[in-house]
N, C-alpha and C positions, 0 to 999 in steps of 0.2 A: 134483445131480439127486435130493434128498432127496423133491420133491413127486410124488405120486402125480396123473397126469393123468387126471381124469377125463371119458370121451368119450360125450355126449351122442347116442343116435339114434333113430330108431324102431324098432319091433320085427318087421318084415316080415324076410324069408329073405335079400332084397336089400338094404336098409338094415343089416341087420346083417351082412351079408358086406361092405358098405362101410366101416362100421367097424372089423370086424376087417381088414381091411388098412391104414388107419391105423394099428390100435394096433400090429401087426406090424413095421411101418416106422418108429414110433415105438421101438418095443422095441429095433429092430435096431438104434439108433444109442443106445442105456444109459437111457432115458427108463421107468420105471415108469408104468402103466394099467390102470385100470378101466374095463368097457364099464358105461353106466345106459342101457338101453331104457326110450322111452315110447312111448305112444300119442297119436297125434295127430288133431286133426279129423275131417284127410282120410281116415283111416284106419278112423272109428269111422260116418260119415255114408257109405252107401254109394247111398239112393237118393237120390241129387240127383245132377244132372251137376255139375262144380266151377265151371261158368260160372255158375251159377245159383246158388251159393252166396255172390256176392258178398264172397270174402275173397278176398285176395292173398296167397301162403306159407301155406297153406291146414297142410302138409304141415311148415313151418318153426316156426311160431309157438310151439307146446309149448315147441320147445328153445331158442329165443329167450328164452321165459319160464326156462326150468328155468335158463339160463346168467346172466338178470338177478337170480336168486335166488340165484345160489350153489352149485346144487343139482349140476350140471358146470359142465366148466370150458371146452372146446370142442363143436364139433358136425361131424358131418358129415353131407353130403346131397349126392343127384343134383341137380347144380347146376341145371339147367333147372328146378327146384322152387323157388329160391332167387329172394325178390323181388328185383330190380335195385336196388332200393334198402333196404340195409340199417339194424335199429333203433339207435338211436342208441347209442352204448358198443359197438356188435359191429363186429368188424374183420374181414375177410376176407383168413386167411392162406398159403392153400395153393390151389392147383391141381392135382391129381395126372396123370398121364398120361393123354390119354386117352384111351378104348376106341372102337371106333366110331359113330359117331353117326349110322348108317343107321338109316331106319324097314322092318320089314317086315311081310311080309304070312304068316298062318297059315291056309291053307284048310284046307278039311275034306273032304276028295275031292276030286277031277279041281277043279280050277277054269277056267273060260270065262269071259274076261272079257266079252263081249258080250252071254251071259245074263241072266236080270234076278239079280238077287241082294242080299242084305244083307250087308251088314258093319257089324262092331262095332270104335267106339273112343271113348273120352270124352275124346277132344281134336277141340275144333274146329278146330283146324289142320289134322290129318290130314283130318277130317271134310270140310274145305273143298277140299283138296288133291286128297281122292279123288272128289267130286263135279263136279268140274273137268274128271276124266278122264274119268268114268263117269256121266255124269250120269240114265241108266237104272237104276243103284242105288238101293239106300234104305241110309241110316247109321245104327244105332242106339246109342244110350249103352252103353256100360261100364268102371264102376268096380271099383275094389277094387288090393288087390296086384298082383303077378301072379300068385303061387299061385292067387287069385279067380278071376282075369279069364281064366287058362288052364282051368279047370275051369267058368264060366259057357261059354265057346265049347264045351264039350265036351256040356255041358249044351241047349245053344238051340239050334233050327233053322236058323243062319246057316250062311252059304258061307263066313265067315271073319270072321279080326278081324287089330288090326294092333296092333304092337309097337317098343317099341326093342330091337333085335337084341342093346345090350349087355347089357340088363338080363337077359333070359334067358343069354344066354351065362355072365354070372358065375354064376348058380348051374346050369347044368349043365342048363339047361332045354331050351337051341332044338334043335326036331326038324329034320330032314333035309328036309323036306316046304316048310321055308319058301320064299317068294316073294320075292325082293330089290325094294326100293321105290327105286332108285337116281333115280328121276325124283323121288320127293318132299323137300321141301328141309327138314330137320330142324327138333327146336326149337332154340332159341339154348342151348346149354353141351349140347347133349342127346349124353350119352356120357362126359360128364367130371364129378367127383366133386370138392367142394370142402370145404375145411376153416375153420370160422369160431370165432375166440376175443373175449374182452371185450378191448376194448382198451388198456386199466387190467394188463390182465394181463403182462407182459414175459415172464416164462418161459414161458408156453404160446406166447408168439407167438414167440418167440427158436425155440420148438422147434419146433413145427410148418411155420415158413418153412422148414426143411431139405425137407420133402417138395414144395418147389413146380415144377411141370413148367412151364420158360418158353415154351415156343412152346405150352403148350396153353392157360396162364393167358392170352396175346396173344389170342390166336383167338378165345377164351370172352369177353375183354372188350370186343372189336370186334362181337362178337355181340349181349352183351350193352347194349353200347350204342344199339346199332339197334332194339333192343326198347323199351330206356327210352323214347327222343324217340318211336317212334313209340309209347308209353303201349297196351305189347298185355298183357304178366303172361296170364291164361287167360282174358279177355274177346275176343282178338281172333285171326284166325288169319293169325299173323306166323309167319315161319321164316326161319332166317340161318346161315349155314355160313361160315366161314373156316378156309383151311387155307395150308401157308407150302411153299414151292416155293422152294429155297434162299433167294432176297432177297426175294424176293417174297410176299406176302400175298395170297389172289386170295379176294375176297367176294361171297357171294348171298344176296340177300334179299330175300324175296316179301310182299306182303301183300292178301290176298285176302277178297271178300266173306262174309258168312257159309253163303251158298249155295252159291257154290264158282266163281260166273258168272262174277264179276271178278275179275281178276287183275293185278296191278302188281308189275312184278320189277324189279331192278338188280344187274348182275353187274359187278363193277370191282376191277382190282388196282391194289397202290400196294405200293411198296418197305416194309420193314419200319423201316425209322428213318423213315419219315414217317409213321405210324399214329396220331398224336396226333387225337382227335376224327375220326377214319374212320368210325366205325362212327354217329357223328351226323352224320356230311355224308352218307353214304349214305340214311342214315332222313329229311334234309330233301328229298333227290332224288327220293326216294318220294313226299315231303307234297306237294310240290310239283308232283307228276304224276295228281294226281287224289286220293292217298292219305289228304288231311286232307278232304275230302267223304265217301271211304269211311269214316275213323273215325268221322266225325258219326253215319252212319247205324248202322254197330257200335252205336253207344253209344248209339244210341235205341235198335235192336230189343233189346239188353242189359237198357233202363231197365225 
């Protein structure tokens, strides 16, 4: 265990609290590391929503780049960041447990959901999700961290904004105040944390597979496959949860217009040893149900 592993990530409170839990778990099993923080796109472009920016791993690509140079040796990231399809040489070796992958809500006083009000999020999934509910709202964008994005809400006249509950919980952020969103259906991996090495590399990948959570990596891939076929990345407002219930696998997955009007769900279980391609018969059952006419229209109001 002579090489020193070096872990690739971004430099936000959260990314680097993710890292250092890798490198932690790394360590604890004899493995030597160094943390290398960059900065990424997504990170330095704060006025544009990420739909509008026309990249996929918007959030990913630095370390993409940094691990095709040499420069680290793996990467980690909130997987829901992570394109479906990875650059050619990068292997995905780890899954870590994972945290929960509820969305929630942060008001800002008393909240009445029938008043008219604004909320802030720069996902159009949630955006779609909560205009579906609420359709007397207005959504407005916001980007940044969450150190930002908690401190814009504090900053703008809104009634609130919304969150991944895990993301704040790792670093010690979520107030008592929050709103649980148990009706809205997450993004695909959102809550779980993945580890990516070159895959040329044998010992970073020999080592890192020790940290792989299996039923979380199942879940995240059944997820994540329902996102692929149905070609969403942050152009579309797709959302997909799996979770395993001793043999069972039980999956949900929505995909909705970009106004919030339409709605097209599939909720389906299937035994865990027949998971093979689940997560793209589910995404055909969608296409199939109206859902390849709603991507046409995505992809023009996108163009």
């Amino acid at each position: 265990m002579s090489k020193t592993i070096r872990i690739g990530t971004r430099d936000s409170q959260l990314a680097l609290w993710q890292a250092e839990t890798v490198r932690s778990q790394l360590e604890s099993l004899g493995y030597a590391t160094q943390l290398i923080p960059v900065k990424s796109t997504g990170d330095l472009v704060l006025d544009k929503p990420l739909y509008e920016m026309g990249i996929t791993g918007i959030f990913t690509k630095t370390l993409d780049v940094a691990m095709l140079n040499d420069s680290v040796d793996i990467a980690v990231h909130s997987m829901k960041d992570v394109p479906t399809l990875l650059p050619k040489g990068i292997v995905q070796t780890a899954v870590l447990e994972r945290a929960s992958s509820e969305d929630i809500m942060l008001p800002k006083g008393a909240f009445n959901p029938e008043a008219p009000a604004t909320i802030a999020t720069g996902s159009l999934r949630r955006k779609a999700q909560w205009l579906h509910r609420y359709p007397h709202h207005q959504v407005v964008d916001l980007r940044g961290n969450v150190n930002t994005r908690l401190q814009k809400l504090r900053d703008q006249p809104w009634q609130g904004a919304i969150f991944a509950k895990a993301g704040l919980e790792r670093i010690d952020l979520l107030p008592e105040n929050y709103i649980p969103l148990d009706w809205m259906v997450p993004a695909p991996a959102q809550g779980a944390m993945v580890v990516v090495a070159l895959e040329k590399d044998s010992f970073c990948r020999d080592a890192t597979i020790q940290l792989n959570h299996k039923d979380s990596a199942l879940c995240t891939q059944v997820e994540r496959e329902f996102l692929n076929v149905l070609e969403g990345g942050c152009t579309a407002p797709i959302g997909a949860i799996a979770q395993i219930s001793q043999s069972t696998l039980r999956f949900k997955g929505v995909l909705f217009s970009l106004d919030g009007t339409t709605k097209i769900e599939i909720e389906k279980d299937v035994e865990i040893d027949a998971c093979d391609h689940f997560g793209r018969k589910c995404a055909e059952a969608v296409l199939n149900n109206g859902g390849s006419e709603l991507m046409k229209q995505i992809k023009h109001a996108s163009s």
